[in-house]
PDB file as gemmi writes it, atoms N, CA and C in Angstrom:
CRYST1    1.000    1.000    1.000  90.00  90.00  90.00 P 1                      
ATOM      1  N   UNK A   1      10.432 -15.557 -10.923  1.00  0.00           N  
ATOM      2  CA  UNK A   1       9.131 -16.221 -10.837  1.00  0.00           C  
ATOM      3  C   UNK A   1       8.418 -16.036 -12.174  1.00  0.00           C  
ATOM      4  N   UNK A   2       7.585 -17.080 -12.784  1.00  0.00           N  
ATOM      5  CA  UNK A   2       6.866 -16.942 -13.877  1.00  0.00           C  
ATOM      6  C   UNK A   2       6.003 -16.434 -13.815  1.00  0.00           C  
ATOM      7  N   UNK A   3       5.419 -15.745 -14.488  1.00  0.00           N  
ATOM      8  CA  UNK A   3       4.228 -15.095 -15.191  1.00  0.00           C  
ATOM      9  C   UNK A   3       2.877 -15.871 -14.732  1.00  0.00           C  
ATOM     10  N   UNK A   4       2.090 -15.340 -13.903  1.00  0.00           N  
ATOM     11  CA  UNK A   4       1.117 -16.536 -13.658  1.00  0.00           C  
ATOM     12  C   UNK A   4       0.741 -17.631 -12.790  1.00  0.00           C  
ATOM     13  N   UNK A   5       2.237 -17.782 -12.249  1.00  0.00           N  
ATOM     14  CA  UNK A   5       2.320 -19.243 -10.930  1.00  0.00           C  
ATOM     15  C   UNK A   5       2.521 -18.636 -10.088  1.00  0.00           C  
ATOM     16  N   UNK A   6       2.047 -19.252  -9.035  1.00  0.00           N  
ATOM     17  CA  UNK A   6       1.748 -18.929  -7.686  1.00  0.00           C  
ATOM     18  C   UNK A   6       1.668 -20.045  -6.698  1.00  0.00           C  
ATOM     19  N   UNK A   7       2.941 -19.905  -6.272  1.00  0.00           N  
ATOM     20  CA  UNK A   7       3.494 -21.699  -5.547  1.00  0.00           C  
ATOM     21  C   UNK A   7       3.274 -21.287  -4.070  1.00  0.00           C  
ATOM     22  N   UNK A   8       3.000 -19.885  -3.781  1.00  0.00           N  
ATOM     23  CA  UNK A   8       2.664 -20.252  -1.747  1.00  0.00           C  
ATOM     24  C   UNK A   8       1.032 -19.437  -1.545  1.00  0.00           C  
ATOM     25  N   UNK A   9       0.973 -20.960  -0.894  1.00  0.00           N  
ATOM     26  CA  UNK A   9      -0.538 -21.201  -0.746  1.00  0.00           C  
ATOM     27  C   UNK A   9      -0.976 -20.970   0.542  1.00  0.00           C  
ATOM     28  N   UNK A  10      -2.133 -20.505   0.905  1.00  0.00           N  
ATOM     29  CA  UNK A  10      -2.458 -20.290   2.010  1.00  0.00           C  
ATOM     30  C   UNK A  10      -3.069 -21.311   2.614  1.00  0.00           C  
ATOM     31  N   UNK A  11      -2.830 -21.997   4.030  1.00  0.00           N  
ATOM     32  CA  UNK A  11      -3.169 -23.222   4.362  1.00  0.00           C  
ATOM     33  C   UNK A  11      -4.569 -22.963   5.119  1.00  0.00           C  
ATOM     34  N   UNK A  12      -4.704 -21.748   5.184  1.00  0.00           N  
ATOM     35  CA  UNK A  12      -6.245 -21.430   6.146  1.00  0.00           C  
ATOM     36  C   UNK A  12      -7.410 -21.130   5.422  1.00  0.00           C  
ATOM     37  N   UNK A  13      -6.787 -21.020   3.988  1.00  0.00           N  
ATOM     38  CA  UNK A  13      -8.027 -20.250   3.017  1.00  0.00           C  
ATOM     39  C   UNK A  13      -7.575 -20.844   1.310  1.00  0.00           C  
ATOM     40  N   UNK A  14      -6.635 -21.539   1.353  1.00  0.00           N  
ATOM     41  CA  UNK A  14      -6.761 -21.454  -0.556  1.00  0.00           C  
ATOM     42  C   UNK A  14      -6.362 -20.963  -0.848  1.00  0.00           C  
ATOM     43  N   UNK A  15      -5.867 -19.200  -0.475  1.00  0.00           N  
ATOM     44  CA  UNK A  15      -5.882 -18.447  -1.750  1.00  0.00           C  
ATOM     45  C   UNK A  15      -4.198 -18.731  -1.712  1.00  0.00           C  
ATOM     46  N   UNK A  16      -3.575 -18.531  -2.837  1.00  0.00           N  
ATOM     47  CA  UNK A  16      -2.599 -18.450  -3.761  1.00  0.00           C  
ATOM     48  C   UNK A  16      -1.443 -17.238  -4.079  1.00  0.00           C  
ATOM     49  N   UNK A  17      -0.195 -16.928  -3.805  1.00  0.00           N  
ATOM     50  CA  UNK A  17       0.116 -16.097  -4.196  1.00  0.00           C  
ATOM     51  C   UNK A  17       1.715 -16.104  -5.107  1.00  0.00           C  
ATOM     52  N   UNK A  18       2.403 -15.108  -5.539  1.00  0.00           N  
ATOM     53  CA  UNK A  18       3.378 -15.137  -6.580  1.00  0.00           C  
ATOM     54  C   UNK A  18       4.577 -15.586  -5.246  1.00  0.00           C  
ATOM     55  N   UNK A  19       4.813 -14.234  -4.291  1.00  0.00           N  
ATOM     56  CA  UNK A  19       5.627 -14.582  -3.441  1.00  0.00           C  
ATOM     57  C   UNK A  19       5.605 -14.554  -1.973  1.00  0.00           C  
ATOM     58  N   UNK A  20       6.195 -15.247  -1.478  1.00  0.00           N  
ATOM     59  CA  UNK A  20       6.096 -15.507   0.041  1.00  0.00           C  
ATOM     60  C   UNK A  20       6.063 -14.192   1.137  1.00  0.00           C  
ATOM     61  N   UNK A  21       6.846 -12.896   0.857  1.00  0.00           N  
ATOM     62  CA  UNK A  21       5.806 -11.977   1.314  1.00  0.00           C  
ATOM     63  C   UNK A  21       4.656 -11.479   1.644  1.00  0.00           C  
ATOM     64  N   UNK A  22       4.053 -12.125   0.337  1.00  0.00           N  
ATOM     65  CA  UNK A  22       2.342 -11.692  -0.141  1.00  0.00           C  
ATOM     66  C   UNK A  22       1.915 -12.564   0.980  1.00  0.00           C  
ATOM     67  N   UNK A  23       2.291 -13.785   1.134  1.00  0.00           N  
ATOM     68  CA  UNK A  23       1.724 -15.150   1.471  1.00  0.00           C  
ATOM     69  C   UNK A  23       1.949 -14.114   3.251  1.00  0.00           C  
ATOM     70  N   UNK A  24       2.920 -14.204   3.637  1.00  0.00           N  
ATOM     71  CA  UNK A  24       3.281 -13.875   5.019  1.00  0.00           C  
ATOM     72  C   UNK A  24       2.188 -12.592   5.294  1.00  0.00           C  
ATOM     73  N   UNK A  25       2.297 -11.713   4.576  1.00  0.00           N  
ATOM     74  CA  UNK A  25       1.302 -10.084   4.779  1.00  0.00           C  
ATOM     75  C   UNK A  25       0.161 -10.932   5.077  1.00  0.00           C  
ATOM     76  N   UNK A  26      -0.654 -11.837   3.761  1.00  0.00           N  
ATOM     77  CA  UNK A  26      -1.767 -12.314   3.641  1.00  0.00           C  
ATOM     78  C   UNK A  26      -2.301 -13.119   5.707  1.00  0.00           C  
ATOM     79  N   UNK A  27      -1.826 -13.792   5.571  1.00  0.00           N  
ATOM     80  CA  UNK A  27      -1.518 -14.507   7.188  1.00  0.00           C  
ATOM     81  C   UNK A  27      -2.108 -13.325   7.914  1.00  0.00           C  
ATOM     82  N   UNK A  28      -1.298 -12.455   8.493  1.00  0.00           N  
ATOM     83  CA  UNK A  28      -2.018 -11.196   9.305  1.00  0.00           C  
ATOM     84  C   UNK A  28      -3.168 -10.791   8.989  1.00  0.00           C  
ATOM     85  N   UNK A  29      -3.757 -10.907   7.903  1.00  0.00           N  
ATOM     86  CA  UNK A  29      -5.469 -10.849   8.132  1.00  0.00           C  
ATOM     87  C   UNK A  29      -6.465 -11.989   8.634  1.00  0.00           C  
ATOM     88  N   UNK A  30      -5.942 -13.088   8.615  1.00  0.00           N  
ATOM     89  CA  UNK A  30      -6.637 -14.357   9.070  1.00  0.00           C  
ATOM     90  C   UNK A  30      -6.674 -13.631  11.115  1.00  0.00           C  
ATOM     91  N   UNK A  31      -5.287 -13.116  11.422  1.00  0.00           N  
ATOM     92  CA  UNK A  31      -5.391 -13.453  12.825  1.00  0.00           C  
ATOM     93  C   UNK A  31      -6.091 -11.882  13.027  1.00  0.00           C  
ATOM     94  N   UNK A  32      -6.005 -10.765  12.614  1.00  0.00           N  
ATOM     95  CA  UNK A  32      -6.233  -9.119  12.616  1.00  0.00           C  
ATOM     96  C   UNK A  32      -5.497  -8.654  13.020  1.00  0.00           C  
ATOM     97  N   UNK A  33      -4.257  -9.234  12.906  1.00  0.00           N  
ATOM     98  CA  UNK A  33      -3.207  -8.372  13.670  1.00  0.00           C  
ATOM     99  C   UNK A  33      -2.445  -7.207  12.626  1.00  0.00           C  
ATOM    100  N   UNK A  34      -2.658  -6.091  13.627  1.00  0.00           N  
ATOM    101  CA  UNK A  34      -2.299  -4.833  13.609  1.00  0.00           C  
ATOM    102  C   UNK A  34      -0.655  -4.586  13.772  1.00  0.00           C  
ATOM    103  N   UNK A  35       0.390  -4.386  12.732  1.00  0.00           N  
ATOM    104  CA  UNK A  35       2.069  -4.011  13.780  1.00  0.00           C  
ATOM    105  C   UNK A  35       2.421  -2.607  13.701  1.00  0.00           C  
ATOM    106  N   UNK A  36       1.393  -1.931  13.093  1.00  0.00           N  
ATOM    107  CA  UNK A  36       1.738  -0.439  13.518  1.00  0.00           C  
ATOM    108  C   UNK A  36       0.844   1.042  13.880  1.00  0.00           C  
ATOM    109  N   UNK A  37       0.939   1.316  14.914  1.00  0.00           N  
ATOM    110  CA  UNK A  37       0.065   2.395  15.355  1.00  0.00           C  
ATOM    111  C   UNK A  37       0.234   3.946  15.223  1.00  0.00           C  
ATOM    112  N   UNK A  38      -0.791   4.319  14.860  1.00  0.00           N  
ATOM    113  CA  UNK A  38      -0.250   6.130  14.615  1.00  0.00           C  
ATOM    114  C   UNK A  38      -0.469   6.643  16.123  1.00  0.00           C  
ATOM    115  N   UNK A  39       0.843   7.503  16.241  1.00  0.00           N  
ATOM    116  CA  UNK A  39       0.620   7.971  17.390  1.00  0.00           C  
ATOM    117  C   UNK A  39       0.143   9.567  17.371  1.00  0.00           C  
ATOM    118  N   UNK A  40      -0.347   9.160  16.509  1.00  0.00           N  
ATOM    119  CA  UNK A  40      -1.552  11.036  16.422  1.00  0.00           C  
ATOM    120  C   UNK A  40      -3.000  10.941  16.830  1.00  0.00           C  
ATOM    121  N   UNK A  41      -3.044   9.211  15.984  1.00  0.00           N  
ATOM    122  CA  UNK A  41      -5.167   9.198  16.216  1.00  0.00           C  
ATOM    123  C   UNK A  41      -5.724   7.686  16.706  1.00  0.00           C  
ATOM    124  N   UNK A  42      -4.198   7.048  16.637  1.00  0.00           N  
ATOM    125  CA  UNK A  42      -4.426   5.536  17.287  1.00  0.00           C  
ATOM    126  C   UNK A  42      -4.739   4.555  16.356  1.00  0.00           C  
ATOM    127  N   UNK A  43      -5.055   5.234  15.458  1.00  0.00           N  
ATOM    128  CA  UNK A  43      -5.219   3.923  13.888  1.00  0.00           C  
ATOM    129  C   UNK A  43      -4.369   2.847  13.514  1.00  0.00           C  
ATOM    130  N   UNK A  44      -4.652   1.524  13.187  1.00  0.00           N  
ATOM    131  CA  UNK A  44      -3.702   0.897  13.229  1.00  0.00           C  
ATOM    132  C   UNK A  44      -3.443   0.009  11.947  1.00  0.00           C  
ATOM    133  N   UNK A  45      -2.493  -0.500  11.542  1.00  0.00           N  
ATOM    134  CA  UNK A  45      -2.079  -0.554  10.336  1.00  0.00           C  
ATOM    135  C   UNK A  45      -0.980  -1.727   9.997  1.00  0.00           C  
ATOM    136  N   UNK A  46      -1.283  -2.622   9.085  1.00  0.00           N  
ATOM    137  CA  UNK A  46      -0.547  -3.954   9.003  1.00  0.00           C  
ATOM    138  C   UNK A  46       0.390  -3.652   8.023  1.00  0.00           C  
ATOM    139  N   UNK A  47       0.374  -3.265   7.301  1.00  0.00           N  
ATOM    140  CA  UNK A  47       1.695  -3.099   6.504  1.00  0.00           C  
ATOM    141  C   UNK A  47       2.485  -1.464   6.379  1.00  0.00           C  
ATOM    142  N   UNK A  48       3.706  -1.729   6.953  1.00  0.00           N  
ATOM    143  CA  UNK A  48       4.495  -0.641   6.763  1.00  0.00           C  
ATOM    144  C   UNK A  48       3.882   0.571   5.625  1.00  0.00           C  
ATOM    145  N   UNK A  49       3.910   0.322   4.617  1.00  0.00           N  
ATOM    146  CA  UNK A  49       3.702   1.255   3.310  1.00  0.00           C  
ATOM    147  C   UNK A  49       2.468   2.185   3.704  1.00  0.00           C  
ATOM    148  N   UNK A  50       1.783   1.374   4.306  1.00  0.00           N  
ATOM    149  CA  UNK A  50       0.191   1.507   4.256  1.00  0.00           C  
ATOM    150  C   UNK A  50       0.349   2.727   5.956  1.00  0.00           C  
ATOM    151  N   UNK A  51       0.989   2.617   6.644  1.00  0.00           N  
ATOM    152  CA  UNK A  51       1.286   3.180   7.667  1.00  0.00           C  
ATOM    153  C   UNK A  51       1.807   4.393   7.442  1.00  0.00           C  
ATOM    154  N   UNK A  52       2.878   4.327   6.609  1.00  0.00           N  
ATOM    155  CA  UNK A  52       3.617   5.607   6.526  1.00  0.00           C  
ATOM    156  C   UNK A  52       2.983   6.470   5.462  1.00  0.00           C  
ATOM    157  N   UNK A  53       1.737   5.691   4.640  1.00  0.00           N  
ATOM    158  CA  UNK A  53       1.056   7.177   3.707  1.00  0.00           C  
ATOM    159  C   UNK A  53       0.026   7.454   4.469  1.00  0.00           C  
ATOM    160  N   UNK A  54      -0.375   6.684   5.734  1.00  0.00           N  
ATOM    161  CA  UNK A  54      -0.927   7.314   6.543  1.00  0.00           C  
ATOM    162  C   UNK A  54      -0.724   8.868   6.894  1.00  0.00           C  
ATOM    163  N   UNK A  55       0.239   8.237   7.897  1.00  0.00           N  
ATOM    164  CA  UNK A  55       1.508   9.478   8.467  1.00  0.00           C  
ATOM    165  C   UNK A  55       1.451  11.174   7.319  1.00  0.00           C  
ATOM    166  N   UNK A  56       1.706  10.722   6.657  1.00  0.00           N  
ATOM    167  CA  UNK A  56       1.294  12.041   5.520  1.00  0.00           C  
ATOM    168  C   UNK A  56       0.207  12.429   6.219  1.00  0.00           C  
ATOM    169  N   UNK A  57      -0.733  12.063   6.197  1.00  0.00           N  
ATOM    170  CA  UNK A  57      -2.070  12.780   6.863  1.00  0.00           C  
ATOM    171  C   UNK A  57      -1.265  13.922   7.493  1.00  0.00           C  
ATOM    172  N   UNK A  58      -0.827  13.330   8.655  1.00  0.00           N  
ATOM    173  CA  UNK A  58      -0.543  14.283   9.640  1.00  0.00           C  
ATOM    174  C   UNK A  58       0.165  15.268   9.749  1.00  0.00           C  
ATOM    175  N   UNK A  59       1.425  14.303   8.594  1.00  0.00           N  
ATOM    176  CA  UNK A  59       2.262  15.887   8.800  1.00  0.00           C  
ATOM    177  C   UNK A  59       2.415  16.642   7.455  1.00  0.00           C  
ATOM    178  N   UNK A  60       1.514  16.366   6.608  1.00  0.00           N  
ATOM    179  CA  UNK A  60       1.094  17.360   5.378  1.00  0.00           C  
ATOM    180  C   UNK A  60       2.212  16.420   4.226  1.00  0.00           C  
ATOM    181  N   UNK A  61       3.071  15.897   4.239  1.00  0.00           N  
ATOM    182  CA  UNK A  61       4.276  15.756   3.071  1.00  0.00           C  
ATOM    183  C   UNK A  61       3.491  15.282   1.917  1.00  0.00           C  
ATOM    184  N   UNK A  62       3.691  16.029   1.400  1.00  0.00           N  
ATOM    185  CA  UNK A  62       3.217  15.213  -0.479  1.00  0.00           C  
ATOM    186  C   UNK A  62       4.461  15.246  -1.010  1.00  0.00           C  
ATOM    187  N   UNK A  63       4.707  14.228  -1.379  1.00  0.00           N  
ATOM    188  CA  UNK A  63       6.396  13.568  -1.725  1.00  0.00           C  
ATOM    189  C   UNK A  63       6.337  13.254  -3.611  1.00  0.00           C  
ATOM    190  N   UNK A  64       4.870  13.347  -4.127  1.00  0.00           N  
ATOM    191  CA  UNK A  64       4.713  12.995  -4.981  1.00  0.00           C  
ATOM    192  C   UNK A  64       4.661  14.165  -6.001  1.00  0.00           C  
ATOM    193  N   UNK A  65       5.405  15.272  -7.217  1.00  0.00           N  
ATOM    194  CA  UNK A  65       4.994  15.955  -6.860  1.00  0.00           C  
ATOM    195  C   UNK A  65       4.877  15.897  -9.250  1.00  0.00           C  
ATOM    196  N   UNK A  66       4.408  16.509  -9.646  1.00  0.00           N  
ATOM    197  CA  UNK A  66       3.764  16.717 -10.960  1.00  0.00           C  
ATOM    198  C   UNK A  66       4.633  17.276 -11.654  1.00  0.00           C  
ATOM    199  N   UNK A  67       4.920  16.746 -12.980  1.00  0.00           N  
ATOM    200  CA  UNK A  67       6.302  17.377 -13.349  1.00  0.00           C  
ATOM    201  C   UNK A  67       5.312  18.475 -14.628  1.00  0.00           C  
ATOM    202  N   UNK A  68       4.172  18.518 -14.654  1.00  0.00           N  
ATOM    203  CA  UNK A  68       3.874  19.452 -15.810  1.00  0.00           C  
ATOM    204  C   UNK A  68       2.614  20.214 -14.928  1.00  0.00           C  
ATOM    205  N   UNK A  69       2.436  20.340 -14.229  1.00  0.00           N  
ATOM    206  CA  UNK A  69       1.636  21.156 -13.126  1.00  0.00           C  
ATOM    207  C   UNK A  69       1.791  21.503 -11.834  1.00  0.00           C  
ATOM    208  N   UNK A  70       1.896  22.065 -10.456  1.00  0.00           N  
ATOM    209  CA  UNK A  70       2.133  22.346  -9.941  1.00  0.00           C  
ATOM    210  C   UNK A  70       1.618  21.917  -8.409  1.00  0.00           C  
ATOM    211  N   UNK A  71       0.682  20.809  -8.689  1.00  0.00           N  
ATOM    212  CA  UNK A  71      -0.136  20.025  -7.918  1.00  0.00           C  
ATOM    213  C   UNK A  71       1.196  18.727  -7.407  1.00  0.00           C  
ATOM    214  N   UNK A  72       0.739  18.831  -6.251  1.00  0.00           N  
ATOM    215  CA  UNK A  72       1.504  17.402  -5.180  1.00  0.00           C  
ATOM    216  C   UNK A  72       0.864  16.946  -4.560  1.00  0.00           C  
ATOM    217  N   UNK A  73       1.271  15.332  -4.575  1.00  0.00           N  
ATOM    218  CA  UNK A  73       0.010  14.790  -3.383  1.00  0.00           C  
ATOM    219  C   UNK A  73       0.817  13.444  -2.744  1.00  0.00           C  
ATOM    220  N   UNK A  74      -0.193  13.021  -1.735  1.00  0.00           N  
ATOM    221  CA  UNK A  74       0.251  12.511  -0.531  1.00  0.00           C  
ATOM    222  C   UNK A  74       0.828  10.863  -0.891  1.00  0.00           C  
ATOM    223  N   UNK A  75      -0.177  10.317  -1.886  1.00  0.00           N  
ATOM    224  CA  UNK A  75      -0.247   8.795  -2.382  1.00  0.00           C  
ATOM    225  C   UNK A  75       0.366   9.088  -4.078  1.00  0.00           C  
ATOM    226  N   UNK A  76       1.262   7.687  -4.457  1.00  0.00           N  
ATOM    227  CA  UNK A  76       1.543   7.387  -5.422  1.00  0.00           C  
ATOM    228  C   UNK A  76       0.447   7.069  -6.418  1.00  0.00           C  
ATOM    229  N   UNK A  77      -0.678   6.470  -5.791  1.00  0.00           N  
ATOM    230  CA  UNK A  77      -1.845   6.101  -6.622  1.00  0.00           C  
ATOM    231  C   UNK A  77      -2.600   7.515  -6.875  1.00  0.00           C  
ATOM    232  N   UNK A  78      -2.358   8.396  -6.632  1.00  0.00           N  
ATOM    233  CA  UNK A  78      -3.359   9.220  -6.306  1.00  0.00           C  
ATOM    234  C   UNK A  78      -2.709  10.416  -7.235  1.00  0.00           C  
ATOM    235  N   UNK A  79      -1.468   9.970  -7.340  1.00  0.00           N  
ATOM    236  CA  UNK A  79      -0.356  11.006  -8.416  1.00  0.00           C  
ATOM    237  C   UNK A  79      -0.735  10.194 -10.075  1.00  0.00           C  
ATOM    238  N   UNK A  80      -0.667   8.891  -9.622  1.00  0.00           N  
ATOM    239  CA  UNK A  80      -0.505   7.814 -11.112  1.00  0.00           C  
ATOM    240  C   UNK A  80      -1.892   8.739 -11.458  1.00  0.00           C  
ATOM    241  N   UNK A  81      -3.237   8.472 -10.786  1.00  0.00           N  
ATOM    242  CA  UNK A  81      -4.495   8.439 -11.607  1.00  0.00           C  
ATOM    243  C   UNK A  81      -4.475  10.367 -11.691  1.00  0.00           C  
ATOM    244  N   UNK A  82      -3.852  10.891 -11.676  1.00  0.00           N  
ATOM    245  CA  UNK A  82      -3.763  12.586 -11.905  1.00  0.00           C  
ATOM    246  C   UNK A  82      -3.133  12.827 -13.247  1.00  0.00           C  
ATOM    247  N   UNK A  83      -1.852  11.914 -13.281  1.00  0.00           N  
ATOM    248  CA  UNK A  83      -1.526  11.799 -14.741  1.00  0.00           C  
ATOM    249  C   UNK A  83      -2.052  11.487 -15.682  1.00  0.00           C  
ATOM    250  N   UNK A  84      -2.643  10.118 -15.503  1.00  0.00           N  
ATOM    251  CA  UNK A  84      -3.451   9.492 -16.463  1.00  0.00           C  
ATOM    252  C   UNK A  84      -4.700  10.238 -17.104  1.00  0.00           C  
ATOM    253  N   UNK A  85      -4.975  11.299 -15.990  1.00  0.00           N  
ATOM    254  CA  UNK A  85      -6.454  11.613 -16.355  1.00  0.00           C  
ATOM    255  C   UNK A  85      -6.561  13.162 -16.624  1.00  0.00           C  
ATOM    256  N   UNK A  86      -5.278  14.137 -15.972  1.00  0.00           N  
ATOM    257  CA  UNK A  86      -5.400  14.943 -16.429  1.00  0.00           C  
ATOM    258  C   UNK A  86      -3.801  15.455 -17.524  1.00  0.00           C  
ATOM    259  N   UNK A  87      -3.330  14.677 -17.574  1.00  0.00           N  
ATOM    260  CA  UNK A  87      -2.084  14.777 -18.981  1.00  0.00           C  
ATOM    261  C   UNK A  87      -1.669  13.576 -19.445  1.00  0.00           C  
ATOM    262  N   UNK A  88      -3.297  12.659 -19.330  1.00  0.00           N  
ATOM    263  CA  UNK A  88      -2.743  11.513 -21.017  1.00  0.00           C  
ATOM    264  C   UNK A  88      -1.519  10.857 -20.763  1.00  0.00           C  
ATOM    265  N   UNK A  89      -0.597  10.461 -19.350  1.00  0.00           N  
ATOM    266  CA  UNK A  89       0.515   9.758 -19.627  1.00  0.00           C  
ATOM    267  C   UNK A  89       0.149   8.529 -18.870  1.00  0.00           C  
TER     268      UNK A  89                                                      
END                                                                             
């Protein structure tokens, strides 16, 4: 796919995306549908990814873990902005 184009369109709203995943995920917010539930606190959750760094909550795993400090944490985003901000990479 090119740089920039965005050939599947959403027929309920306009918006635009690179690939038909995005387009399909996107869809489940028009209707609110929920396909996965924690069975610890009942929270519910449309995309897989988003479900399972849930799940960390519960059962402690920080999978992410610091190769020049000794700190681990639960989210990839949450490791990226630790690097960036506390060792400059």
């Amino acid at each position: 796919i090119f740089s920039g184009i965005k050939p599947y369109v959403c027929t309920r709203c306009n918006s635009t995306f690179t690939r038909q995943h995005s387009l399909n995920y996107h869809l489940l917010t028009h209707d609110n549908i929920h396909r996965f539930k924690c069975e610890s606190c009942g929270r519910m959750f449309r995309h897989p990814s988003h479900f399972k760094e849930h799940n960390r909550k519960h059962t402690g795993e920080t999978p992410f873990l610091c190769t020049d400090c000794p700190l681990k944490f639960r989210t990839k985003n949450t490791y990226k902005r630790h690097m960036k901000t506390k060792h400059g990479k």
